[in-house]
Backbone bond lengths (Angstrom), bond angles and torsions (degrees), N, CA, C in turn:
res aa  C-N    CA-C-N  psi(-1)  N-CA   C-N-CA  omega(-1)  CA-C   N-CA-C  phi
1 X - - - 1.446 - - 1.529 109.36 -
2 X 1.099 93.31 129.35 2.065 90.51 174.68 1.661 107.28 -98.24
3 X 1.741 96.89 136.47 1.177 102.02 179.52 1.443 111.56 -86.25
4 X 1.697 105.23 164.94 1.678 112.67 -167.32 1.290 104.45 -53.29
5 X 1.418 133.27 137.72 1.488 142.73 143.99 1.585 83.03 94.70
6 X 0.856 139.15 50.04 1.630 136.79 174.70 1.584 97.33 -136.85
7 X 1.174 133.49 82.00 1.617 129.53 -174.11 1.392 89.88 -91.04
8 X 1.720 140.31 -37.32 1.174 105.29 -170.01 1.463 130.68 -27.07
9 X 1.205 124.87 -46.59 1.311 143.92 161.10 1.623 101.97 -26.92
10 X 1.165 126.18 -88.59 1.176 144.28 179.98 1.731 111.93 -5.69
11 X 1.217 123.46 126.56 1.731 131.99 -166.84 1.847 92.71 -73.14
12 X 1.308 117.41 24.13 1.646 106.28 172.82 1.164 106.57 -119.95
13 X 1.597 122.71 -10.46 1.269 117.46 162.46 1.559 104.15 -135.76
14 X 1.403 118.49 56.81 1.826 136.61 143.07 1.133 79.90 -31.70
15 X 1.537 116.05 155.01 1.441 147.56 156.26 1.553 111.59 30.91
16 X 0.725 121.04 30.61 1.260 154.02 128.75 1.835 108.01 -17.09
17 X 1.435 93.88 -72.41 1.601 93.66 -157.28 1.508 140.19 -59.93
18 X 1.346 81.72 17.53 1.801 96.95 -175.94 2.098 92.90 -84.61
19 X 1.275 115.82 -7.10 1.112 96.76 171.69 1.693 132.74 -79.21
20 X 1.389 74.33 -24.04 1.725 88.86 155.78 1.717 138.36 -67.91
21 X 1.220 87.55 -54.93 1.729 106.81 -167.02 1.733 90.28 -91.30
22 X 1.451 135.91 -37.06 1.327 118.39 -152.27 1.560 107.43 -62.43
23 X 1.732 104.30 165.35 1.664 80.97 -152.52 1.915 96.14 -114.82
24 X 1.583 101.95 26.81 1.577 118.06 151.34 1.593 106.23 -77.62
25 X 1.144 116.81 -38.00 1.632 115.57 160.33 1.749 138.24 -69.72
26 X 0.924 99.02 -48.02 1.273 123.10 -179.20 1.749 100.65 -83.68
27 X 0.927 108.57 -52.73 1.902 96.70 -171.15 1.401 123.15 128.52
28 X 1.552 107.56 -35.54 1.216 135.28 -167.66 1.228 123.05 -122.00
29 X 1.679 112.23 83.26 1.407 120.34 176.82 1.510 118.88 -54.94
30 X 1.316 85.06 141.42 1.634 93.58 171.95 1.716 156.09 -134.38
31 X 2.000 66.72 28.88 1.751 102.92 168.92 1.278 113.59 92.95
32 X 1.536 115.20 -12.59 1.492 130.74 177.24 1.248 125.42 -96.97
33 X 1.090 170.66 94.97 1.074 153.05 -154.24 2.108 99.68 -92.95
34 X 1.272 101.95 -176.74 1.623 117.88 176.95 1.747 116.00 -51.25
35 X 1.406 109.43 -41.53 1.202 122.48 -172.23 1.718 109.19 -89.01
36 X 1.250 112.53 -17.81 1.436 112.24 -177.12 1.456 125.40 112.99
37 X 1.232 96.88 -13.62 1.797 110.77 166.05 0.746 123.45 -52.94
38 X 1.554 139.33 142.32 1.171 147.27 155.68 1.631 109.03 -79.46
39 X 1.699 77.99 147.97 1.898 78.58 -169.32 1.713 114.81 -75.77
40 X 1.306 107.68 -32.50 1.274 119.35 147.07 1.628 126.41 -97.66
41 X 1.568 126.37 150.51 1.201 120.19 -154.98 1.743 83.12 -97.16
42 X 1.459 121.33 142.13 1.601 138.07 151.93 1.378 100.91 0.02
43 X 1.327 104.18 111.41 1.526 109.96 170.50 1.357 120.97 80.69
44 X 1.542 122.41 -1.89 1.436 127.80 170.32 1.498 104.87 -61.30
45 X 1.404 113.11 -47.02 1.377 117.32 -162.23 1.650 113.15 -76.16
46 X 1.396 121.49 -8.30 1.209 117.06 141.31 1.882 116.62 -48.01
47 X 0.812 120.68 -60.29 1.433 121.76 -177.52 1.099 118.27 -68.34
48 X 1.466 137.36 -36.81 1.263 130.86 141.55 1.295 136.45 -31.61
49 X 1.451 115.80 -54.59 1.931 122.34 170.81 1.592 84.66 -60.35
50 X 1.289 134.06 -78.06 1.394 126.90 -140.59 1.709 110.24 -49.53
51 X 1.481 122.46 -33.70 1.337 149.27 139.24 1.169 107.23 -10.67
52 X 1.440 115.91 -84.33 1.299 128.37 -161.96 1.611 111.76 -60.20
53 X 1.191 109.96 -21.54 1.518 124.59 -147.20 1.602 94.90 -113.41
54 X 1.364 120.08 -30.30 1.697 120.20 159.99 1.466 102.48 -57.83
55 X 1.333 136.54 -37.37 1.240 127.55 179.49 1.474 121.51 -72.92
56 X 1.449 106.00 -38.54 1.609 103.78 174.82 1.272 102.30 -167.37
57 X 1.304 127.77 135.74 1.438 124.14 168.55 1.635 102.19 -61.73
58 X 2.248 93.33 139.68 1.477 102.93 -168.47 2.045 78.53 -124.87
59 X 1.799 93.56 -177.16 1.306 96.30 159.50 1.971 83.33 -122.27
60 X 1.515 91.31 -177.52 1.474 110.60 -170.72 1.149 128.37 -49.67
61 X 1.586 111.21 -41.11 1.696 121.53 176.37 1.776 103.02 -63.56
62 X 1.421 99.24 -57.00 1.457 106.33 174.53 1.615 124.11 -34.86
63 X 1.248 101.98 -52.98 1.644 106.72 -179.25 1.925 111.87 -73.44
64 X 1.186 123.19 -9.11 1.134 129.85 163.92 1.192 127.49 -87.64
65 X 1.414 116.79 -26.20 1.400 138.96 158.65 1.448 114.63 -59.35
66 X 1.736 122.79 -51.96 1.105 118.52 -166.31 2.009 106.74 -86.66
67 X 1.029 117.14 -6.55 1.090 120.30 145.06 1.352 149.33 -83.75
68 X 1.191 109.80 7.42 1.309 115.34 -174.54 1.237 87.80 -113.45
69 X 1.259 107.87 -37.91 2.192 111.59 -178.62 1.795 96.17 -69.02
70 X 1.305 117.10 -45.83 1.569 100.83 175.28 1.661 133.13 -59.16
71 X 1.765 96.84 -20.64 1.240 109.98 170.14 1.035 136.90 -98.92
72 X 1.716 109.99 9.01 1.436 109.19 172.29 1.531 126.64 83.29
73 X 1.787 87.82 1.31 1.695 107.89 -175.22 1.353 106.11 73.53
74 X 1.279 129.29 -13.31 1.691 110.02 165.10 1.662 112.85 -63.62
75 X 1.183 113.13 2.09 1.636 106.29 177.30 1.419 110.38 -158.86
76 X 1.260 109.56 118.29 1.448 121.22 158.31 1.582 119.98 -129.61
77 X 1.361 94.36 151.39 1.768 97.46 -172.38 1.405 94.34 -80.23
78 X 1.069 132.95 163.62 1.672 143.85 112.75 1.351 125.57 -33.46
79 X 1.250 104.35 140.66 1.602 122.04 147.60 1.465 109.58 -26.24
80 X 1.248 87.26 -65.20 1.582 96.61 -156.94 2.015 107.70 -79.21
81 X 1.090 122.92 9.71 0.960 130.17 134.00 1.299 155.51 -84.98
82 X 1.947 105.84 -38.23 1.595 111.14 -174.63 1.875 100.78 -104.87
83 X 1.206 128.19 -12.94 1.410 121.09 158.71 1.674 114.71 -69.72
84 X 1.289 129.16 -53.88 1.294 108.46 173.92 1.691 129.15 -65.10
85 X 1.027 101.79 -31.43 2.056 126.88 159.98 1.903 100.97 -38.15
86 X 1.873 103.46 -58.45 0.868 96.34 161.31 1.568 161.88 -41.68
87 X 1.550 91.90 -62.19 1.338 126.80 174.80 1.877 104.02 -57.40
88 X 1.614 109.53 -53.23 1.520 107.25 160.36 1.843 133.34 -40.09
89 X 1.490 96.47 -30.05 1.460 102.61 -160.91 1.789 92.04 -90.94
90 X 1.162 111.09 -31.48 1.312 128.40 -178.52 1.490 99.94 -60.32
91 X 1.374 130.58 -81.12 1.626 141.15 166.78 2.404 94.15 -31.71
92 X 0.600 108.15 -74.07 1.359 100.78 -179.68 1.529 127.64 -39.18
93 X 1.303 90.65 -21.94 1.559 102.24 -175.29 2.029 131.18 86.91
94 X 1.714 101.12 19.43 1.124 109.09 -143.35 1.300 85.26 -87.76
95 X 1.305 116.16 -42.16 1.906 128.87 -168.53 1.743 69.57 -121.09
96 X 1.866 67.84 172.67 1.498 113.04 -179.69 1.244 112.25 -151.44
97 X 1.328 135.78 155.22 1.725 145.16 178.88 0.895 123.21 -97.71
98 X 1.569 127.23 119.01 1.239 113.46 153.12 1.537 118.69 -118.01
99 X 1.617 123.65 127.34 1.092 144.58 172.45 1.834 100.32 -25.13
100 X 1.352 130.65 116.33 1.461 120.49 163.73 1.784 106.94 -130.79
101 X 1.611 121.56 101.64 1.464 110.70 -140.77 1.548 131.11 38.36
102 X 1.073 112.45 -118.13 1.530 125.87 -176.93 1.762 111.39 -80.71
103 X 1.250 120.70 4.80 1.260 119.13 -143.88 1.458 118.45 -122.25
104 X 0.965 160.65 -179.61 1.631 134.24 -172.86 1.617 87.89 -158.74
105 X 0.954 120.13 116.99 1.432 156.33 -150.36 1.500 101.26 -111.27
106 X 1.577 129.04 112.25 1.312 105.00 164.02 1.322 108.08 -134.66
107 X 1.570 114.13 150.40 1.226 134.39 -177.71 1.154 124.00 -109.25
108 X 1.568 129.62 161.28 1.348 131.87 175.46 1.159 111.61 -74.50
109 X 1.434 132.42 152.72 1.336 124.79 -162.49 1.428 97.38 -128.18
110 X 1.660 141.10 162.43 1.088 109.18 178.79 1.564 134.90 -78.93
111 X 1.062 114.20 0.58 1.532 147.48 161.64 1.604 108.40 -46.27
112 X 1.476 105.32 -62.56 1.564 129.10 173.89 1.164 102.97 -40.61
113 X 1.671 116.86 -59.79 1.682 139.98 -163.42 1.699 92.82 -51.05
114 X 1.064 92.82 -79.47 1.478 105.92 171.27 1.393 151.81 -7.12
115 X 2.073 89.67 -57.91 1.419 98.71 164.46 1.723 109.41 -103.40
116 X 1.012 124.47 1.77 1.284 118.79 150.17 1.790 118.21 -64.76
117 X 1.096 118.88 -27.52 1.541 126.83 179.16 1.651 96.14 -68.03
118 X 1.524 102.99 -51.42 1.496 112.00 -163.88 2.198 110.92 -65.05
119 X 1.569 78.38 -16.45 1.877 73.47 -175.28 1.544 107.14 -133.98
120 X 1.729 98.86 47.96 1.322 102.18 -168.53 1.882 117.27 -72.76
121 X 1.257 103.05 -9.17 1.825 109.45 -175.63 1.839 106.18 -95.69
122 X 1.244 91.96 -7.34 1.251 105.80 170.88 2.073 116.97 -78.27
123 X 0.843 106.06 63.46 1.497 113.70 -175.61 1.610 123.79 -113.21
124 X 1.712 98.61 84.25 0.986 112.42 -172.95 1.755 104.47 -70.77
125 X 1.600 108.58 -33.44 1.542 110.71 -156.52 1.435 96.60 -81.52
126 X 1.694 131.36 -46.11 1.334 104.89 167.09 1.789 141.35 -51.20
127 X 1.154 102.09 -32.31 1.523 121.11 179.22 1.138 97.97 -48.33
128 X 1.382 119.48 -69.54 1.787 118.80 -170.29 1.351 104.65 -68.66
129 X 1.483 138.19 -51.11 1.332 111.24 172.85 1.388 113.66 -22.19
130 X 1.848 98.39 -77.88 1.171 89.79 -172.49 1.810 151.84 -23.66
131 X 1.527 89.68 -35.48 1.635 92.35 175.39 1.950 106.29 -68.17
132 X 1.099 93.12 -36.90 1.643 83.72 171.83 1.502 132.60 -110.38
133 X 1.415 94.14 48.40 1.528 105.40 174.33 1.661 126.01 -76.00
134 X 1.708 90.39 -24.01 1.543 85.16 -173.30 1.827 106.66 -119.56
135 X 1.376 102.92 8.08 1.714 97.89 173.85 1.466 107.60 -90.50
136 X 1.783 80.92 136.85 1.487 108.67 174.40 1.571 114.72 -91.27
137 X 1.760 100.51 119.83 1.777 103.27 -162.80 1.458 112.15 -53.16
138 X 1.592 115.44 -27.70 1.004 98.32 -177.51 1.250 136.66 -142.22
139 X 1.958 104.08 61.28 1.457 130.38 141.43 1.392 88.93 -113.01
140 X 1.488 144.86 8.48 1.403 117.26 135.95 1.752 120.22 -58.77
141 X 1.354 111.10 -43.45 1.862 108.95 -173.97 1.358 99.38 -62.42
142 X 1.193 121.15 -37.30 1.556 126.91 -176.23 1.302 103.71 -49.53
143 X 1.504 121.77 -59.24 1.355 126.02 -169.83 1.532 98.51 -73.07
144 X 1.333 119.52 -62.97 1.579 96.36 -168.13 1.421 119.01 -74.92
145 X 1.294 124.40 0.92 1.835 103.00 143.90 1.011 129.56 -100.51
146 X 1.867 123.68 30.91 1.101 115.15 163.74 1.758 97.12 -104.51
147 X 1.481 110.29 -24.24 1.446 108.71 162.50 1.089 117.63 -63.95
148 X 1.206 136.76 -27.29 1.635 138.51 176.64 1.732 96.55 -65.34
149 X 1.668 120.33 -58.57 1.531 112.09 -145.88 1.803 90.88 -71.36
150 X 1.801 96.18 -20.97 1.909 73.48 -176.18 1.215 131.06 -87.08
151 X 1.537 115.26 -7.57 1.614 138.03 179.69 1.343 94.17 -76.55
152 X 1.993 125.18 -33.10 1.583 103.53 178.81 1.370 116.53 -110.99
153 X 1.709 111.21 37.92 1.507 134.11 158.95 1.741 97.20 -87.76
154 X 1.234 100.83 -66.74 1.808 110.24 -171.32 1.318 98.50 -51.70
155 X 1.234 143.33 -28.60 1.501 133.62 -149.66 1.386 80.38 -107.75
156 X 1.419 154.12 -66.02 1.438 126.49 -178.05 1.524 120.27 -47.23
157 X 1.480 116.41 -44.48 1.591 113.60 -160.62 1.676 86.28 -66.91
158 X 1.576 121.85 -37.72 1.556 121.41 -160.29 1.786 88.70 -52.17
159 X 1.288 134.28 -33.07 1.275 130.47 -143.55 1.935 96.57 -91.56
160 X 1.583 95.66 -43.26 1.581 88.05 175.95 1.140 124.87 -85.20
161 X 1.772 117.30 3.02 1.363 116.14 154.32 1.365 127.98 -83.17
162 X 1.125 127.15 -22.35 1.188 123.83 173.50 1.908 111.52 -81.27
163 X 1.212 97.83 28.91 1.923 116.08 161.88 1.157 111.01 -129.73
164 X 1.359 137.74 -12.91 1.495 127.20 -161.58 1.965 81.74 -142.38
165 X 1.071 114.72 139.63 1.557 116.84 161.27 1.462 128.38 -99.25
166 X 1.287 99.51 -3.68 1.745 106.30 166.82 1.375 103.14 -82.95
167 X 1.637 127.52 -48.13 1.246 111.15 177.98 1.502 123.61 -75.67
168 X 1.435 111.46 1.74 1.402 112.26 -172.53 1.790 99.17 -92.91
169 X 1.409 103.58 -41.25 2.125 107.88 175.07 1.958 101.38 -56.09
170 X 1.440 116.37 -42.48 1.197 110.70 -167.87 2.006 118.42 -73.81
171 X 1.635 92.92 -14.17 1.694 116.05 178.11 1.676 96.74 -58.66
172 X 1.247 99.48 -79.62 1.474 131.35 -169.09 1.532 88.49 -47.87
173 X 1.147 144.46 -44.99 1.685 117.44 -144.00 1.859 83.73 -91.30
174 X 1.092 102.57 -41.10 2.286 114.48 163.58 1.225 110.95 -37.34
175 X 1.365 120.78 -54.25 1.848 128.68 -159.09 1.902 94.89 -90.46
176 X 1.162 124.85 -35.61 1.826 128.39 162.49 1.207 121.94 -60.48
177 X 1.806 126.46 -46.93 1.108 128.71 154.26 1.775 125.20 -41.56
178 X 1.456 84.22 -51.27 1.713 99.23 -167.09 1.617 106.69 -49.95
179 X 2.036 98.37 -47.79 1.466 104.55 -161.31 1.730 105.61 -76.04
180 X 1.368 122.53 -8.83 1.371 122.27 -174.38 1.202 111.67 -82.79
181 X 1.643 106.88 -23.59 1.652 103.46 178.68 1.292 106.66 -98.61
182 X 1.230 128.49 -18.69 1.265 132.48 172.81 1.826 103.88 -65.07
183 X 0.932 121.47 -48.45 1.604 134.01 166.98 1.668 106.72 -53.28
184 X 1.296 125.54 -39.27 1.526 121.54 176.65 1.418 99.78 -77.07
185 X 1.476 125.67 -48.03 1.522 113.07 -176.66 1.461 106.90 -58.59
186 X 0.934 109.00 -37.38 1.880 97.60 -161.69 1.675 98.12 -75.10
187 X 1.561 115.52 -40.12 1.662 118.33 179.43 1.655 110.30 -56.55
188 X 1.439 108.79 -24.09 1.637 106.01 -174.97 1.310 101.25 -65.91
189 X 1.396 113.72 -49.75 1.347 128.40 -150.38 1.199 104.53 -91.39
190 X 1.902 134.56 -3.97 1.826 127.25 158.34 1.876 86.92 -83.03
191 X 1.180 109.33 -39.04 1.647 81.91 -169.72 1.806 108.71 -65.13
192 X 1.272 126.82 -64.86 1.370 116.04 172.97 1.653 109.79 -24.38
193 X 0.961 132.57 -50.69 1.292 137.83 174.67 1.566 124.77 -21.78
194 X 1.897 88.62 -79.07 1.231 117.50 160.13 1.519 123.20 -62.07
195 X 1.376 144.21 -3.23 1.119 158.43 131.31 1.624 117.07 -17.24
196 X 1.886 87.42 -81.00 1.502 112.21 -172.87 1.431 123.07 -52.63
């Protein structure tokens, strides 16, 4: 049941809710994107910790931290991803622990060294840098609260169109336009891509 003045619900903004949770909005990636992707593919993020951990032995919070700071906060792992990742690499023999107070410390082992040599073209963690090598965090906030104030322009008029049907035909022919050019910007920018 949808409660009063709660349209999220409402079949005019279906799927919709990535405007909420997406973490170009919010700040705080969360490894998923809109479509269901992972920001890294199954098992990348093995190669990533082992990465991180050729540079300096981290403990767990740490290595989630320094990725989310490498990413600009569009991406952070979970718990429930980089401790069992862990705990795997640990059983493998890749890292190893050392007790530092309360804290569990893990290091590259030379095993680790090793199979990082062995899957060195395998570079999931540069690739994604790369996409955010050259954004500046903050004409990103710029942009996503001017994307925020205009997603909560569309979400009122969406509300007084779904009472009047002239303003609701004139929404839709706005929200088709919008998404076609929004579809040419993003198509310009895989071909530049594919260019380079």
């Amino acid at each position: 049941m949808v409660k009063k003045n709660d349209f999220s619900q409402h079949p005019f903004f279906e799927g919709q809710s990535h405007f909420q949770s997406n973490n170009f909005f919010t700040g705080k990636g969360t490894g998923v994107d809109d479509n269901g992707k992972r920001f890294f593919r199954r098992g990348d993020i093995k190669i990533v910790l082992l990465k991180l951990l050729q540079e300096q032995p981290r403990h767990g919070y740490e290595l989630i931290k320094v990725l989310e700071e490498r990413f600009k906060g569009l991406y952070s792992p979970s718990p429930g991803s980089v401790y069992p990742t862990l705990q795997m690499l640990e059983d493998q023999e890749l890292v190893n622990i050392i007790k530092e107070g309360r804290k569990k410390v893990y290091h590259l082992t030379d095993d680790g060294q090793t199979y990082l040599e062995e899957h060195k073209n395998e570079d999931p963690f540069n690739s994604k840098m790369n996409m955010f090598e050259n954004i500046d965090l903050n004409e990103m906030m710029v942009l996503r609260s001017e994307i925020q104030s205009l997603y909560h322009e569309f979400f009122l008029i969406g509300r007084l169109a779904l009472e009047n049907p002239k303003k609701k035909e004139q929404l839709e022919k706005l929200l088709e336009k919008t998404r076609k050019e929004l579809s040419n910007i993003a198509k310009d920018d895989e071909e530049n891509t594919d260019e380079q």
